[in-house]
C-alpha positions as CSV (number, residue, x, y, z in Angstrom):
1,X,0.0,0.0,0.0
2,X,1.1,3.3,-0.9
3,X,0.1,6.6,0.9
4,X,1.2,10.0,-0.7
5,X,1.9,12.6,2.5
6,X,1.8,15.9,0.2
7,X,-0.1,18.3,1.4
8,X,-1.4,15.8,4.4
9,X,-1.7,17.1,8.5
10,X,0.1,14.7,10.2
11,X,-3.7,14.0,11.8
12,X,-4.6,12.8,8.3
13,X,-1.6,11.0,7.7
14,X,-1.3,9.1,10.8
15,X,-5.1,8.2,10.5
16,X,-4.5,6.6,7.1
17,X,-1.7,4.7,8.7
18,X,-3.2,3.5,11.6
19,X,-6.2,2.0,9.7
20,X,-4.2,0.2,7.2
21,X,-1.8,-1.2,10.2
22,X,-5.6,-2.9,11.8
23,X,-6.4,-3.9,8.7
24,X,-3.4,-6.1,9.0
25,X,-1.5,-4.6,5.4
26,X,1.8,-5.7,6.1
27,X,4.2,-3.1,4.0
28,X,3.3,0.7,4.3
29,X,4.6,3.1,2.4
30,X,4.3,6.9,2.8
31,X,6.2,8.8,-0.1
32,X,6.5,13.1,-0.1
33,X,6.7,13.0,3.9
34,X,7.7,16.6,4.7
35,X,8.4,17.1,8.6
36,X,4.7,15.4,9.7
37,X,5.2,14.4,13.5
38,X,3.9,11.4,15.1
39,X,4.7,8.5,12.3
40,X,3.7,5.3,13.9
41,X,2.6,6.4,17.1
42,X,1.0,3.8,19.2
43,X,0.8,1.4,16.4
44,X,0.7,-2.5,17.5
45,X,0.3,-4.6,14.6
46,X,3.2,-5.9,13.0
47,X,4.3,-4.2,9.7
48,X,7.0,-2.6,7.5
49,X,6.1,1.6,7.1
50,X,8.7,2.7,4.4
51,X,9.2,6.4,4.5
52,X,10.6,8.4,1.8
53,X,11.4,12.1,2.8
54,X,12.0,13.9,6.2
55,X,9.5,12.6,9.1
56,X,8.9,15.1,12.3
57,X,9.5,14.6,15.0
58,X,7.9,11.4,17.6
59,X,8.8,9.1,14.9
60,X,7.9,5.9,16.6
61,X,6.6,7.1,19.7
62,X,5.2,4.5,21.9
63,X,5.9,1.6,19.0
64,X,5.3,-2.0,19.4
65,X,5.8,-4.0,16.7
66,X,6.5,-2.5,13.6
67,X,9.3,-1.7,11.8
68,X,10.1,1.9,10.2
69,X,12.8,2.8,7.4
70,X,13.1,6.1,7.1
71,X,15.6,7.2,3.6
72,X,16.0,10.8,5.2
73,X,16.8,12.5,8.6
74,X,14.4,12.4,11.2
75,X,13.7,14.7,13.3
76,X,14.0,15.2,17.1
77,X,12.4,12.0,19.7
78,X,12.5,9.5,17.6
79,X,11.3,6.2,19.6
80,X,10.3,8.4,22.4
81,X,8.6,5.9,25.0
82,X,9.0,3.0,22.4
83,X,8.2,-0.5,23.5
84,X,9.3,-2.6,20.9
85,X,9.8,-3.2,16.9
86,X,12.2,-1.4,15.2
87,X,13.8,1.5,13.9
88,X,16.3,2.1,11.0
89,X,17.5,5.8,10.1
90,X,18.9,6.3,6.6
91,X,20.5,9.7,7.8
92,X,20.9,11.4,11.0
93,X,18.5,12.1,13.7
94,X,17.7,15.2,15.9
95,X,18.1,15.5,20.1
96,X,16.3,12.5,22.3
97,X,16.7,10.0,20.1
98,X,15.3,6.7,22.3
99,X,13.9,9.1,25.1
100,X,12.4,6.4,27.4
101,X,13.1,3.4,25.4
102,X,12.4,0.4,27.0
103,X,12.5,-2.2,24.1
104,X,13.0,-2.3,20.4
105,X,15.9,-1.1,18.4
106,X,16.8,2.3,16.6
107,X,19.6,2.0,14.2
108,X,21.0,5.6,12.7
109,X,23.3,5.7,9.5
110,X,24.4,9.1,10.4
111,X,24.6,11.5,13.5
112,X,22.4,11.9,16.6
113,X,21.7,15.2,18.6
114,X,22.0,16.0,21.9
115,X,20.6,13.9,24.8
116,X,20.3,10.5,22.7
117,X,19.2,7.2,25.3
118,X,18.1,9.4,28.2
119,X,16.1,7.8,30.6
120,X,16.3,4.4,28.8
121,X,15.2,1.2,30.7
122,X,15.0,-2.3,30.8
123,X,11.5,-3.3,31.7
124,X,10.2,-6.9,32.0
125,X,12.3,-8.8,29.2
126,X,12.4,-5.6,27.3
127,X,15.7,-4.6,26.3
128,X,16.6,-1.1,24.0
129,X,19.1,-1.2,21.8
130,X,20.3,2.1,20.0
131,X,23.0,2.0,17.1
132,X,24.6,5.1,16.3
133,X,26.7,5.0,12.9
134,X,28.3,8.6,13.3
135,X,28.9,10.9,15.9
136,X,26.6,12.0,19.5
137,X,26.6,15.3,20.8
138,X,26.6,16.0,24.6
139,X,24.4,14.4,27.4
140,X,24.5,11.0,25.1
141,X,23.3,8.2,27.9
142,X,22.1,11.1,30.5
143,X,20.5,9.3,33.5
144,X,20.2,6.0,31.3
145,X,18.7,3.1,33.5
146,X,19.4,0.2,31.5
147,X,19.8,-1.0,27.6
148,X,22.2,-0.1,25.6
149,X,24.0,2.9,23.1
150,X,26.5,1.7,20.7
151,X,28.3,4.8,18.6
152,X,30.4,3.4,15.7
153,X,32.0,7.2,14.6
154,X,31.7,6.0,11.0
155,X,33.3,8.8,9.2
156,X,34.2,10.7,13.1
157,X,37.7,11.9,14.2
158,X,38.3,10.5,18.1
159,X,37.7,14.2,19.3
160,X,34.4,14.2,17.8
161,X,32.4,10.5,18.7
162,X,30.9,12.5,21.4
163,X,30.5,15.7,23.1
164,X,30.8,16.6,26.9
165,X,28.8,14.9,30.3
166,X,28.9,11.6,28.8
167,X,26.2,9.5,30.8
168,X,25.2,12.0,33.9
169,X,23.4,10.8,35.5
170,X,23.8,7.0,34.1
171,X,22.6,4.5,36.6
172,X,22.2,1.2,34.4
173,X,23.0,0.0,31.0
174,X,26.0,0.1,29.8
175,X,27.5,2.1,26.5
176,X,30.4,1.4,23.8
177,X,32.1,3.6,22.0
178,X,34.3,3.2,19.3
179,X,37.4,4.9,19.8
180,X,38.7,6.6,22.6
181,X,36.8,8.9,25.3
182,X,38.7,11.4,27.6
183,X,38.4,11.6,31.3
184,X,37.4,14.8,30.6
185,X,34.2,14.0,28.8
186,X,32.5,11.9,31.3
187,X,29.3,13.1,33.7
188,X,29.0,12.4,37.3
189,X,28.4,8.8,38.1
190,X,29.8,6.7,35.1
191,X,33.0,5.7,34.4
192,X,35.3,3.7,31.8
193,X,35.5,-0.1,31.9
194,X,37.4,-3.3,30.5
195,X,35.4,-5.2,28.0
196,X,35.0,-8.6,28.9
197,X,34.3,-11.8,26.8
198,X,30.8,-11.1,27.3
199,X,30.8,-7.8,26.1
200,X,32.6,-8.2,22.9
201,X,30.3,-11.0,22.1
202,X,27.2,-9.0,22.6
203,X,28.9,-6.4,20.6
204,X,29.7,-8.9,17.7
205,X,25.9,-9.4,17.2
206,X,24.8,-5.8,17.2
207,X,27.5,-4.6,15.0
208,X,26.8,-7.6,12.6
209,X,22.9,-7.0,13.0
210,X,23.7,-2.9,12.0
211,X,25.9,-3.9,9.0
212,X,23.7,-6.0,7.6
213,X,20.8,-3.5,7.6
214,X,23.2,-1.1,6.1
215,X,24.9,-2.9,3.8
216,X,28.3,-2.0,5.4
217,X,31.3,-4.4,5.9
218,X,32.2,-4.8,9.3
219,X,35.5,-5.9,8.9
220,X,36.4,-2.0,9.0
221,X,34.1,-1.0,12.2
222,X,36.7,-3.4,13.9
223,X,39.8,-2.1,12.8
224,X,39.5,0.7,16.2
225,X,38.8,-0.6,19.7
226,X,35.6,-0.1,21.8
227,X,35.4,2.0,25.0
228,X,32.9,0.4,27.3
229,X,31.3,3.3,29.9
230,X,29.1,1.8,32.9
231,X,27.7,3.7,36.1
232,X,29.7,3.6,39.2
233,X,26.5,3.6,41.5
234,X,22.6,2.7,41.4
235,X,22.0,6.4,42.6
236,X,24.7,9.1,41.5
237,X,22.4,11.6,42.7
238,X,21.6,9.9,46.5
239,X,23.6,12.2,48.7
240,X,22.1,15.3,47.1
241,X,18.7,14.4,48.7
242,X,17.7,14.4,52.8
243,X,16.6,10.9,54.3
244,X,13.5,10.9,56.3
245,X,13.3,8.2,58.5
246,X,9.9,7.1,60.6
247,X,9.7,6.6,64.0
């Protein structure tokens, strides 16, 4: 099925969508999309939404179960509160990428904003995965609970993989990073790790899962070394707040 979004509110368009999703059409797909917010919101029924253009942002917002391929940039939140199914980015992505994420997968070609993974979770089983093929500006992780951020720096000097208060706030989850991350980049309450076995082979199947959507060979993603960053405490933020104790 084929839905043309020119000149269609994003009310419209996601109506159109929503109705063909319960109507159990399996491959969706929405051509002249031009910034509409809100693209597979909600949706629970398993299908493949093809977008061609530049979706708004909430791309994915509270998902579970289909999958989205956007061929453009997105816009800012994509996967905000998103449950499950997945999410592949043939371009970059604005701030909050995975904001809430507590299942699923988001996979990004290109860049990410600021703030990507905050307040990610693990919930019940459910376990967020977000792929990041270029670059992350600051706050990347910022108070991440659980799941985890993978930045490749496809294309990305060591300087610029990420910006500045790298997890704050982190207090689960764990995040790798290829290349090397100064000191001086970290936020309070995470700190840099040695990979173990287990890591590396968890990061063999999510590197080999991105390549393959992307059509990239992976030999080349491990020519450089991962830096793995993990919180140093359950509650970085517990001696800012007074205890009350009953009586």
């Amino acid at each position: 099925m084929k839905i043309d979004a020119k000149r269609l509110h994003f009310k419209q368009l996601n109506k159109l969508l929503r109705d063909a999703a319960k109507k159990g059409v399996k491959e969706i797909e929405i051509v002249n999309v031009n910034g509409q917010r809100y693209i597979g919101t909600g949706i629970d029924h398993e299908a493949t939404i093809i977008i061609r253009g530049a979706p708004g942002n909430d791309l994915g917002a509270f998902m579970d179960s289909p999958t989205i391929i956007a061929h453009g940039n997105a816009g800012d939140c994509v996967g905000n509160t998103m449950n499950n199914g997945r999410i592949i980015i043939h371009g970059s992505a604005g701030d909050i990428v995975g904001y809430s994420m507590r299942g699923g997968e988001i996979y990004i070609k290109g860049n990410v904003g600021y703030r990507a993974g905050i307040h990610m979770k693990e919930y019940l089983g459910r376990f967020p995965v977000i792929v990041i093929g270029g670059a992350a500006r600051s706050f990347l992780g910022e108070y991440m609970a659980g799941g985890r951020i993978v930045v490749l720096g496809l294309g990305a000097n060591d300087d610029e993989l990420v910006e500045d208060y790298l997890g704050t706030g982190m207090h689960g989850g764990r995040m790798y990073i290829r290349g090397i991350v100064p000191q001086e980049k970290l936020g309070i309450g995470v700190k840099i790790d040695s990979l173990n076995e287990e890591d590396l082979a968890e990061l063999r199947r999510i590197v080999t899962k991105y390549c393959e959507t992307f059509k990239i060979l992976s030999t080349k993603i491990w020519e450089s070394s991962f830096t793995k960053v993990v919180p140093t405490t359950y509650r970085p933020y517990g001696k800012m707040y007074a205890v009350y104790t009953l009586e």
